[in-house]
VMD Tcl script that draws the C-alpha trace (Angstrom):
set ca {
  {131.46 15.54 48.08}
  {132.62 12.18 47.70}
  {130.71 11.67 44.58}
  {132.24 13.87 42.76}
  {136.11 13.31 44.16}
  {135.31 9.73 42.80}
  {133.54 10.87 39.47}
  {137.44 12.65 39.01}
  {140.10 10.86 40.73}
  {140.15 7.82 39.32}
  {140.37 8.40 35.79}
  {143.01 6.86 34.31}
  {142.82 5.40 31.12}
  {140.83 5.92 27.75}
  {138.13 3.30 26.91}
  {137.47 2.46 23.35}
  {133.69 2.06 22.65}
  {132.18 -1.09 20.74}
  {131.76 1.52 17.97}
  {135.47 2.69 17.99}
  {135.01 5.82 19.69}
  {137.14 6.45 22.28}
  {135.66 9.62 23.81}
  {134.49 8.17 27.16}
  {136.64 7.69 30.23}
  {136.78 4.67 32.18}
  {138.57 4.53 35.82}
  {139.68 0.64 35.70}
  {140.68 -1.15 32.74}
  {137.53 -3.33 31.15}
  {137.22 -6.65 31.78}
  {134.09 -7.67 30.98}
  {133.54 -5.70 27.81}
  {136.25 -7.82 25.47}
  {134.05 -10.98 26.10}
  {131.76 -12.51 23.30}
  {128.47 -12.76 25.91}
  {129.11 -8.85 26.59}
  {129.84 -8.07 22.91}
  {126.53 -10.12 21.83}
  {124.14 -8.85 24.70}
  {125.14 -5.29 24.37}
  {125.03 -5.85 20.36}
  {121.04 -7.25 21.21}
  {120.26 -4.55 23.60}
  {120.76 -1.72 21.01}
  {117.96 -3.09 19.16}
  {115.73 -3.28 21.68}
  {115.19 0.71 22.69}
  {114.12 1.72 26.34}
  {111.11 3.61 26.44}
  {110.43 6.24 28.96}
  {107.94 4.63 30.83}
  {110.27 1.60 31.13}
  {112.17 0.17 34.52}
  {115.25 -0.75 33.95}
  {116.82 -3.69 36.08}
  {121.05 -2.83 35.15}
  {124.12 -4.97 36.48}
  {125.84 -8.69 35.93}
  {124.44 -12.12 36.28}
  {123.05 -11.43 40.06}
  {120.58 -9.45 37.68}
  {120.25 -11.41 34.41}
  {118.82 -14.64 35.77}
  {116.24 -12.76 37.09}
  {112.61 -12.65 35.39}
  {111.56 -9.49 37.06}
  {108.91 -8.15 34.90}
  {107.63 -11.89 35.83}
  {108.58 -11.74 40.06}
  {107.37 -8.21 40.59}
  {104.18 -8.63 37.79}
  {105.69 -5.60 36.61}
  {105.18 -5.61 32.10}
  {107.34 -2.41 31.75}
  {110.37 -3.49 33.39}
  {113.23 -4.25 31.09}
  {116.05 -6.75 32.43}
  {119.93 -5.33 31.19}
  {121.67 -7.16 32.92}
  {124.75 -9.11 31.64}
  {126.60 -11.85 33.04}
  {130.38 -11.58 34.20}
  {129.62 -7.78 33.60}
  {131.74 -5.13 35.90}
  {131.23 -1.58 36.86}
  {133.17 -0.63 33.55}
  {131.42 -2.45 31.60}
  {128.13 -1.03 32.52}
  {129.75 2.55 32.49}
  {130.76 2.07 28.76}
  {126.78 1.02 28.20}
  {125.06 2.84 29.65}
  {124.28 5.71 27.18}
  {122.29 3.10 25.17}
  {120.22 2.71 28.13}
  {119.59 6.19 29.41}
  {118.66 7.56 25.61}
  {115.61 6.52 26.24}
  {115.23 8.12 29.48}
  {113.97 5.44 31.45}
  {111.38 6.12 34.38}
  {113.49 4.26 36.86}
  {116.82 2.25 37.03}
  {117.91 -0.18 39.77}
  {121.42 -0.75 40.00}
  {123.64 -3.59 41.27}
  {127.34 -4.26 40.03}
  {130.73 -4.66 41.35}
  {130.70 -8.54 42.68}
  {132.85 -9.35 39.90}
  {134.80 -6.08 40.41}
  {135.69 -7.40 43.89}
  {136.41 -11.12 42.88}
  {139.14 -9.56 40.07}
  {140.43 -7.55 43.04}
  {139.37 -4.26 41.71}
  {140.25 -1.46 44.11}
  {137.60 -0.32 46.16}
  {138.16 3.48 45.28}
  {137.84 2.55 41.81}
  {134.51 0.29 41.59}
  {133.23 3.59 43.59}
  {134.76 5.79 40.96}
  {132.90 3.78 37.91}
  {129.50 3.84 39.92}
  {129.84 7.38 40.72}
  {130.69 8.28 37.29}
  {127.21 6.10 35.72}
  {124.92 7.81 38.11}
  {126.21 11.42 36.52}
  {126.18 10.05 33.42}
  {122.43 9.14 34.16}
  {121.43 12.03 35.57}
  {123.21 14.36 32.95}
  {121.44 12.04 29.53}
  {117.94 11.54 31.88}
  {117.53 14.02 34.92}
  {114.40 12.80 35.28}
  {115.25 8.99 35.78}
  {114.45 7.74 39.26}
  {118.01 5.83 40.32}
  {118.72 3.22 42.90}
  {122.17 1.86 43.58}
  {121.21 -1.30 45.47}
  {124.17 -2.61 47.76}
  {125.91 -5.73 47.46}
  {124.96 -8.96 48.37}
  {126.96 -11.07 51.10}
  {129.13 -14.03 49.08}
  {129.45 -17.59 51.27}
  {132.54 -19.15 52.75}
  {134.15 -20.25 49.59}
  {134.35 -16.85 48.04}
  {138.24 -15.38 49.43}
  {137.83 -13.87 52.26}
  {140.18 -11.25 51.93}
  {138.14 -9.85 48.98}
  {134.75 -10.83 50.55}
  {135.87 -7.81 53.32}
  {135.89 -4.87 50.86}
  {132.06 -5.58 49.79}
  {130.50 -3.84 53.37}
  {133.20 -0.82 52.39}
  {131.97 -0.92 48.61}
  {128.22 -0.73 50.54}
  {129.00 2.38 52.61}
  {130.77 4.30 49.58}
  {127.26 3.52 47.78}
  {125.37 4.67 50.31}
  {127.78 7.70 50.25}
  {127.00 8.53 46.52}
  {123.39 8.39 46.64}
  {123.22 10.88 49.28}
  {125.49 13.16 47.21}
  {123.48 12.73 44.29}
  {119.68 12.98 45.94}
  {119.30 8.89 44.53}
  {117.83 5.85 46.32}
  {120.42 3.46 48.37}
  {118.41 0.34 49.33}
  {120.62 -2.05 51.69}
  {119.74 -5.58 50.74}
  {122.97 -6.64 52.80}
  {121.59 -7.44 56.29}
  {118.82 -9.28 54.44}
  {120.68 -11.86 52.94}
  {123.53 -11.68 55.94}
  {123.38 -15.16 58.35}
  {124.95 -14.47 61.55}
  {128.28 -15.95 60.81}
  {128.58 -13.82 58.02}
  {128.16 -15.10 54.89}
  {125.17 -15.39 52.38}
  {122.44 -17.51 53.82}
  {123.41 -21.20 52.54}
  {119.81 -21.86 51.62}
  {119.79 -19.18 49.06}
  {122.58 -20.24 46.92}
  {124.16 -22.65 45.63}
  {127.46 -21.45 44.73}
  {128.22 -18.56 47.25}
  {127.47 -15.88 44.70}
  {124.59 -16.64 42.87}
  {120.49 -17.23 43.86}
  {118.54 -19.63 44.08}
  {114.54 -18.95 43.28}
  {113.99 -18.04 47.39}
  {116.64 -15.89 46.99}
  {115.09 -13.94 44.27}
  {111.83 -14.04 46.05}
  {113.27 -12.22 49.28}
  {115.13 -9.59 46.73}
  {111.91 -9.00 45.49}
  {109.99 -8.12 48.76}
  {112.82 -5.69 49.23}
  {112.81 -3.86 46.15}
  {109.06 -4.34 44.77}
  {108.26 -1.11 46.96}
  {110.00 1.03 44.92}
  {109.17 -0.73 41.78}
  {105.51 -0.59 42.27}
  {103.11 2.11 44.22}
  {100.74 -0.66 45.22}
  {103.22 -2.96 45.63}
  {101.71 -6.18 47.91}
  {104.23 -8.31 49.86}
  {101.45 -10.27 51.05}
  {101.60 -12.12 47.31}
  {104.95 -13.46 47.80}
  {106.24 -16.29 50.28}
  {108.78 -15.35 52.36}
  {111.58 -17.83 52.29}
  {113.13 -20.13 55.31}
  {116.25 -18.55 55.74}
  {118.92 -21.21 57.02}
}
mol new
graphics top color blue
foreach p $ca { graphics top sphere $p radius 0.5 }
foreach p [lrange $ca 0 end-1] q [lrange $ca 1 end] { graphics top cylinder $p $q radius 0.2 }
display resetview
């Protein structure tokens, strides 16, 4: 039942919403949300509404430098991604998004939960809590929590450990909650460890080849007749 020990045990503190109310919970104190990009993106967001037959790409930067509607030909999908967001801060959004009970959301956040050395449990907490928030506002939403991506050698190592844990507690709370995991990890994993060099250029972030491989992996359960053969598969090195 791990989803819902995490949905409960890590709520500590009251979140106040861009509107002043105060009524949601959030396990970890916000980061992201006090910063003028989240302020201005979320402010932009609200007046553009989901519609139901939309697919909704949700997480940080990893996400927003995408064009995905563009990578996986794909007109209804709608990119919400924010950069420097957190688990939080997508937790405090995501009502906006779900009102409009989306046909499918993909999921990725918590990289810059681990590089602020966010606990573990609590990243876990925050994602468990937006997938019941999803499913209680839009039941019939399709949801997958895609896993983290490897960092390279220059992100701390130390912190760099906790992201196959985070992986496994996704894993974890899509089972509980009958949701999609996809592992994207081992895909982007070289064999000493780290993010494939020729995919970044910072340790964190993507290069275009990088997107193109995310693609192949996710465009399955983006699209019914989704072709891989369309797509290049990049040199990984």
């Amino acid at each position: 039942m791990l989803l819902l020990l995490l949905g409960g045990a890590a709520v500590v503190s009251h979140a106040q919403g861009m509107n002043g109310n105060n009524s949601m919970k959030i396990p970890f104190p916000i980061d992201s949300v006090g910063s003028v990009l989240y302020q201005q993106r979320v402010s932009h967001f609200e007046t553009l509404p989901i519609q139901p037959q939309d697919i909704v790409f949700l997480g940080n930067s990893l996400t927003s430098r995408c064009e995905w509607n563009e990578i996986l030909q794909n007109p209804a999908i709608k990119n919400r991604g924010i950069s420097g967001d957190t688990s939080s801060g997508v937790l405090l959004r995501i009502d906006n998004i779900v009102s409009g009970q989306p046909a499918k959301i993909f999921l990725m956040i918590g990289i810059n939960d681990v590089a602020s050395n966010v606990p573990v449990l609590n990243i876990l907490a925050n994602v468990g809590l937006i997938v019941n928030r999803i499913k209680e506002l839009s039941p019939n939403t399709q949801i997958y929590i895609q896993s983290l991506l490897p960092v390279g050698p220059t992100f701390d190592p130390r912190l760099a450990a906790n992201i196959p844990l985070i992986n496994e507690g996704f894993k974890d709370i899509a089972d509980e909650a009958g949701c999609t995991f996809i592992n994207l990890y081992p895909h982007f994993l070289n064999p000493q460890g780290y993010l494939w060099p020729s995919l970044t250029n910072d340790d964190v972030h993507l290069m275009g080849n990088g997107y193109l491989l995310w693609a192949t992996l996710v465009g399955p359960y983006v699209n019914k007749n989704f072709d891989p053969s369309v797509y290049t598969v990049p040199v990984l090195k």
